[in-house]
KENUDO-389749 format. One record per residue (C-alpha): residue number from 1; residue in three letters; x, y negated, z negated. Coordinates in Angstrom, 2 decimals. Layout:
<sites>
+-----+------+---------+---------+---------+
|  nr | rest |      c1 |      c2 |      c3 |
+-----+------+---------+---------+---------+
| NUM |  ALA |       X |       Y |       Z |
...
+-----+------+---------+---------+---------+
</sites>
This chain:
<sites>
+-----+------+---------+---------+---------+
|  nr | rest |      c1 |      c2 |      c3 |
+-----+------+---------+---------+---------+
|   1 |  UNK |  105.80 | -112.42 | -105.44 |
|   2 |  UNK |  104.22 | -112.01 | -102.18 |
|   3 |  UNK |  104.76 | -115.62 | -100.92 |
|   4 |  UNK |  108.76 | -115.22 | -102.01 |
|   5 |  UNK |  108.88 | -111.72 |  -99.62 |
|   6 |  UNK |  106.99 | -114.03 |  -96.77 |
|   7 |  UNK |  109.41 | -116.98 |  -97.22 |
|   8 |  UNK |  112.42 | -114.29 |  -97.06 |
|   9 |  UNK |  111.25 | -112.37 |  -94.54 |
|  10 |  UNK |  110.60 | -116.08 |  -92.18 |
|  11 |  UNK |  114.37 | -116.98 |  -93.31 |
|  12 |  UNK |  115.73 | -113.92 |  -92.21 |
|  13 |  UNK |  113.92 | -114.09 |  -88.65 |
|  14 |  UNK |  115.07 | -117.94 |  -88.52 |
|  15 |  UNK |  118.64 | -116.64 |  -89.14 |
|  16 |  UNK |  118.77 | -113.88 |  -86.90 |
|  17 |  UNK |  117.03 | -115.83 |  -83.80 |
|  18 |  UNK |  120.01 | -118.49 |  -84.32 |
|  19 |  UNK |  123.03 | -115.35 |  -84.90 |
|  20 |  UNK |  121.27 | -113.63 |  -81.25 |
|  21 |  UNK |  120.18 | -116.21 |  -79.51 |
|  22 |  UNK |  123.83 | -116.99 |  -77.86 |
|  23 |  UNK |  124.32 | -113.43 |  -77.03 |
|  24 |  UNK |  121.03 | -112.44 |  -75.43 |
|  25 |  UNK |  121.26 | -116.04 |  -73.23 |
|  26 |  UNK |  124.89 | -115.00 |  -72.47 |
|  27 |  UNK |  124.00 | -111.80 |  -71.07 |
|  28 |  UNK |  120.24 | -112.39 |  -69.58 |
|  29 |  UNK |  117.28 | -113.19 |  -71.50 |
|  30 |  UNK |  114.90 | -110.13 |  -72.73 |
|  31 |  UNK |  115.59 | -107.15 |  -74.98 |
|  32 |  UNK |  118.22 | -104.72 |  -74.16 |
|  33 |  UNK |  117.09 | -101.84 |  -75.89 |
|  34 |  UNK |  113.51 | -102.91 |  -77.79 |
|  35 |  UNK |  110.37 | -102.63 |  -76.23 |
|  36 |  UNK |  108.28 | -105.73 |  -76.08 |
|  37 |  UNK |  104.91 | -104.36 |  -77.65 |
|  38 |  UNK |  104.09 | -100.81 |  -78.27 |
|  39 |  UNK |  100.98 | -100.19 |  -80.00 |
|  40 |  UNK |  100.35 |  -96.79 |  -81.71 |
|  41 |  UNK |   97.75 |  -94.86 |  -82.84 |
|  42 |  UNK |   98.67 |  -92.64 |  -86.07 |
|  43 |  UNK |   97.29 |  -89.18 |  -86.36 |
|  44 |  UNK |   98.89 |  -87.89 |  -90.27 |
|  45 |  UNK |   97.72 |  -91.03 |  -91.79 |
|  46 |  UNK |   94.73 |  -91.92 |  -89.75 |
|  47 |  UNK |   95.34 |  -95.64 |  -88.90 |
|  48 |  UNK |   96.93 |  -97.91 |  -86.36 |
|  49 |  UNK |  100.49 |  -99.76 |  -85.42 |
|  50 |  UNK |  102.07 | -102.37 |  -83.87 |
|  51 |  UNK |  105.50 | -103.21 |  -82.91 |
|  52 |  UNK |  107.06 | -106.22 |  -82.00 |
|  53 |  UNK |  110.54 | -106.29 |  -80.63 |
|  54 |  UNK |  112.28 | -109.47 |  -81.20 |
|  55 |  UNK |  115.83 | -110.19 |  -81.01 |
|  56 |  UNK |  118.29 | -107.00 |  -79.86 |
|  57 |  UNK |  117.78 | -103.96 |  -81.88 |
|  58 |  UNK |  115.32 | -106.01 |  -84.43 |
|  59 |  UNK |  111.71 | -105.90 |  -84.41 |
|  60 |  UNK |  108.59 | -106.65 |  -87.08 |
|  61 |  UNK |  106.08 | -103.97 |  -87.74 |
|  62 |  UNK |  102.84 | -104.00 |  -89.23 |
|  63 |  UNK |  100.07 | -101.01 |  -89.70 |
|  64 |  UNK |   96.91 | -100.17 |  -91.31 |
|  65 |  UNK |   96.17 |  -96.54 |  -92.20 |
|  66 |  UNK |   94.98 |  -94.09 |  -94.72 |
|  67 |  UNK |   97.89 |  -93.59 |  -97.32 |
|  68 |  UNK |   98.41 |  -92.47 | -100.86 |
|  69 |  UNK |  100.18 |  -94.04 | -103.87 |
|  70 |  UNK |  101.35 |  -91.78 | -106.50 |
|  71 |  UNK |  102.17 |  -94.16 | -109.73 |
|  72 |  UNK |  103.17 |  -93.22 | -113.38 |
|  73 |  UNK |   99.37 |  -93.88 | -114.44 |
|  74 |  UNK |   97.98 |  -91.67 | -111.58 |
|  75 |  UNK |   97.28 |  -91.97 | -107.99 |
|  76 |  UNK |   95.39 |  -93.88 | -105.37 |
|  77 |  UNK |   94.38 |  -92.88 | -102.18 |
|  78 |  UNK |   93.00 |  -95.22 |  -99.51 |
|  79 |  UNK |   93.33 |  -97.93 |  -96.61 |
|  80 |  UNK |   97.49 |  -99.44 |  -96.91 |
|  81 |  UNK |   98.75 | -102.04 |  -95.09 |
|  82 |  UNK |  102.42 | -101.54 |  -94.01 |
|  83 |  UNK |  105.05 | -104.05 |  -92.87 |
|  84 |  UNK |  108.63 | -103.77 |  -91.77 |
|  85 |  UNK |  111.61 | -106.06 |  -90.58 |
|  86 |  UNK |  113.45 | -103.30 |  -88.64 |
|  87 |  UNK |  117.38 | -103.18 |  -87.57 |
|  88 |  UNK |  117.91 | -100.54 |  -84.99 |
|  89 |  UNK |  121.82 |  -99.43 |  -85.56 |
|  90 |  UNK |  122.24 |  -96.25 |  -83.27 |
|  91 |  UNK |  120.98 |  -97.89 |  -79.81 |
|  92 |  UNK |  124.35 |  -97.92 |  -77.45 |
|  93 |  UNK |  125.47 |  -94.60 |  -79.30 |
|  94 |  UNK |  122.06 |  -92.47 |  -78.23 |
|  95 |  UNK |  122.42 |  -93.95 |  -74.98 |
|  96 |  UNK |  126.39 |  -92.92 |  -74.58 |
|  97 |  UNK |  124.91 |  -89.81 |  -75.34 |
|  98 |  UNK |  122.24 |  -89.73 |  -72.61 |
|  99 |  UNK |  119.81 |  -89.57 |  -75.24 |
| 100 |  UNK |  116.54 |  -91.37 |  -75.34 |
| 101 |  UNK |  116.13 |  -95.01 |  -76.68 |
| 102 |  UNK |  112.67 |  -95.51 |  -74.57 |
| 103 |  UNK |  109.75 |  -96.71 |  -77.43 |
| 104 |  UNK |  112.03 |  -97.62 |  -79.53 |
| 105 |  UNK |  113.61 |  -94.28 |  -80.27 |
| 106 |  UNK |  116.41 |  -94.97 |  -82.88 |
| 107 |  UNK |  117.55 |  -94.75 |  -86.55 |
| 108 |  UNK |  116.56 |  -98.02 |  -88.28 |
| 109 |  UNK |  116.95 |  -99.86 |  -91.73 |
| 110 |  UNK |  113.96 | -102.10 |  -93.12 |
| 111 |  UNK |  112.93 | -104.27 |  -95.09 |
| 112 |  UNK |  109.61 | -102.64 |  -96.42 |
| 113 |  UNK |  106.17 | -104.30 |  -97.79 |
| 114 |  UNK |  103.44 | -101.98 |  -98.32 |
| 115 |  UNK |   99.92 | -103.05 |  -99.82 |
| 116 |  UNK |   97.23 | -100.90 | -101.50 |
| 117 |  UNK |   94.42 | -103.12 | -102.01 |
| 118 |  UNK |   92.05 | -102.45 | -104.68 |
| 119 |  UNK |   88.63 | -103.18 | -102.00 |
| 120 |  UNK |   90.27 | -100.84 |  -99.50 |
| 121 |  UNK |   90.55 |  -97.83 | -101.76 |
| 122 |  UNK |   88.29 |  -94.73 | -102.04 |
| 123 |  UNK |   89.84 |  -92.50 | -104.80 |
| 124 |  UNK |   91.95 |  -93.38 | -107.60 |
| 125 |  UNK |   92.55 |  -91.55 | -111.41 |
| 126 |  UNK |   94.22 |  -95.25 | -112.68 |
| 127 |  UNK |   92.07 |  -97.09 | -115.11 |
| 128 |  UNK |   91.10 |  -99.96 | -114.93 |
| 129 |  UNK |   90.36 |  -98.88 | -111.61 |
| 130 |  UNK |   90.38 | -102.44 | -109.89 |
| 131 |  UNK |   93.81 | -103.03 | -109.53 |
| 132 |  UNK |   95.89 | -103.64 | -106.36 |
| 133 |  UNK |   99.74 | -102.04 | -106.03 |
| 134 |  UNK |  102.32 | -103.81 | -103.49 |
| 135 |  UNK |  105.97 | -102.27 | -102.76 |
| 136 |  UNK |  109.02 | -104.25 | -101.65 |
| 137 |  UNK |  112.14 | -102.99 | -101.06 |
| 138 |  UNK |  114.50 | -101.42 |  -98.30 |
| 139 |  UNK |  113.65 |  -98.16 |  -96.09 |
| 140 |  UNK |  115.99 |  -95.83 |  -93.57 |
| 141 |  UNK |  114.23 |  -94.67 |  -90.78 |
| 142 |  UNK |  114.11 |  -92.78 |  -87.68 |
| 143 |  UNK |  112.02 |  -93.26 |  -84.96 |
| 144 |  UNK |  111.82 |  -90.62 |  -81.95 |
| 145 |  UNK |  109.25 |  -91.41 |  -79.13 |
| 146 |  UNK |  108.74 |  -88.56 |  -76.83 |
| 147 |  UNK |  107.83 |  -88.91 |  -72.83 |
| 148 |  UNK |  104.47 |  -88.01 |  -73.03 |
| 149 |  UNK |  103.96 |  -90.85 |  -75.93 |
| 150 |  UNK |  103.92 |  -88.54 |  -78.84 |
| 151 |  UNK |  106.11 |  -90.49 |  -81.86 |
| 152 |  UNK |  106.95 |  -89.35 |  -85.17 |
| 153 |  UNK |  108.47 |  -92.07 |  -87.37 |
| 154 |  UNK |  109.91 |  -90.71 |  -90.56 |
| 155 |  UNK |  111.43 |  -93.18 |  -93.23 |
| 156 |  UNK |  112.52 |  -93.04 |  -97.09 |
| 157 |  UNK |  113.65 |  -95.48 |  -99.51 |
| 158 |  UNK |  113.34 |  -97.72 | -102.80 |
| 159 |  UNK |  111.89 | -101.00 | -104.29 |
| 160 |  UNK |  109.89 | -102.49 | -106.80 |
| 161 |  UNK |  105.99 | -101.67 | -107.05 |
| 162 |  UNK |  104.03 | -104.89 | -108.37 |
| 163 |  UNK |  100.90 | -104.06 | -109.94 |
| 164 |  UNK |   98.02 | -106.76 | -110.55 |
| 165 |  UNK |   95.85 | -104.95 | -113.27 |
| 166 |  UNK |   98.33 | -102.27 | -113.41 |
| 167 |  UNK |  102.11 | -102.15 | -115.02 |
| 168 |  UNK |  104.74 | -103.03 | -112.34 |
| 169 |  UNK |  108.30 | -101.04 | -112.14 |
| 170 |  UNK |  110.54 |  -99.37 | -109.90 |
| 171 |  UNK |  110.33 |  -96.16 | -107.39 |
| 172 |  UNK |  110.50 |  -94.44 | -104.14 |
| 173 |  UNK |  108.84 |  -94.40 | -101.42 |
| 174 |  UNK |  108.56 |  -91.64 |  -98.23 |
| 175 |  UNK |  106.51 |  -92.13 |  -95.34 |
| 176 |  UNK |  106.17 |  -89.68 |  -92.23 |
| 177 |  UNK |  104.00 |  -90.51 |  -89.24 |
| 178 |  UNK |  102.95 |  -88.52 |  -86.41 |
| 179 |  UNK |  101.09 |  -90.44 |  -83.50 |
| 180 |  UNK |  100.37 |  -91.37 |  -79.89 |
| 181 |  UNK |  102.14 |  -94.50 |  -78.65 |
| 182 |  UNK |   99.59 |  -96.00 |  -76.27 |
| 183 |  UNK |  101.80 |  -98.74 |  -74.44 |
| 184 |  UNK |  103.86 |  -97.89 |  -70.98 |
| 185 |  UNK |  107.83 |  -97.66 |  -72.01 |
| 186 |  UNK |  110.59 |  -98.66 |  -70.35 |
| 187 |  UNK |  112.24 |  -96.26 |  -67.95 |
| 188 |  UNK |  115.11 |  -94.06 |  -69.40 |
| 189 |  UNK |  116.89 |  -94.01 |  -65.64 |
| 190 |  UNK |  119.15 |  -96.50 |  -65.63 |
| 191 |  UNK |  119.24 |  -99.77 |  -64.20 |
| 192 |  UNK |  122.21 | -102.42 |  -62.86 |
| 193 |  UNK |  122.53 | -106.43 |  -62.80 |
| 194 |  UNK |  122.27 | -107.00 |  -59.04 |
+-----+------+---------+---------+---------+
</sites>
């Protein structure tokens, strides 16, 4: 299961570089509206991010923090790993508004992976208690990053959960995040073609 999200997720990037790559050539290379890199440090779930902005309004996260996975059987509680295939939709309407779209300020839908491996956990109430849970499905996010760097990223959604040791089905998942971003940002002023 994990190799067919991997292969998806590369077929969808391969896609979308060859859909963009006429527009952002036709208009200047470099991201309108993504930043680059921005690296974060999250402070609700202890852990760390990164953010890579690809193509316009598309970018690939990944993190690694303390989270918790409630599941019919029980719960588990330890280290996740997190990724995302982002599409920023509200870009050129926040900005219309004079509203910020510095670090990657936006509303967003995803495709989600997260990974609770069974090595990585401290607590858990499941038995057998080595067993590792994965999720993959869609999210809808927003993402506000503040001047001083402070970012909350707040997303809910739905997939499958695939449990090795553990019965697999279908849920929810919610994630909030409140952190530091510690990468510079792109100016909000404005600037012109010359």
């Amino acid at each position: 299961m994990v190799k067919q999200g991997v292969i998806i997720m590369i077929l969808i990037a391969g896609f979308n570089s060859y859909a963009q790559s006429y527009r952002i050539t036709e208009k200047g290379s470099g991201l309108i509206h993504l930043e680059q890199h921005q690296f974060k440090f999250d402070l609700l779930s202890p852990g760390i991010s990164y953010e890579l902005g690809l193509f316009r309004n598309q970018s690939v996260s990944s993190s690694l923090g303390l989270a918790t996975a409630t599941y019919q059987e029980g719960y588990a509680f330890g280290l996740a790993m997190n990724n995302r295939y982002r599409y920023y939709h509200n870009f050129r309407r926040r900005e219309r508004m004079g509203k910020i779209v510095s670090g990657n300020s936006g509303n967003y839908i995803a495709a989600a992976q997260a990974i609770f491996f069974s090595q990585l956990r401290f607590v858990t109430d499941i038995e057998p208690d080595d067993f590792n849970l994965g999720f993959y499905g869609m999210v809808y996010g927003i993402q506000r990053t503040y001047d001083n760097g402070f970012n909350f990223n707040v997303e809910v959604g739905g997939g499958y959960y695939r449990g090795d040791g553990v019965p697999s089905g279908y849920g929810p998942l919610i994630g909030i995040n409140f952190g530091w971003v510690a990468t510079k940002r792109k100016s909000r002023k404005p600037t012109f073609d010359k």
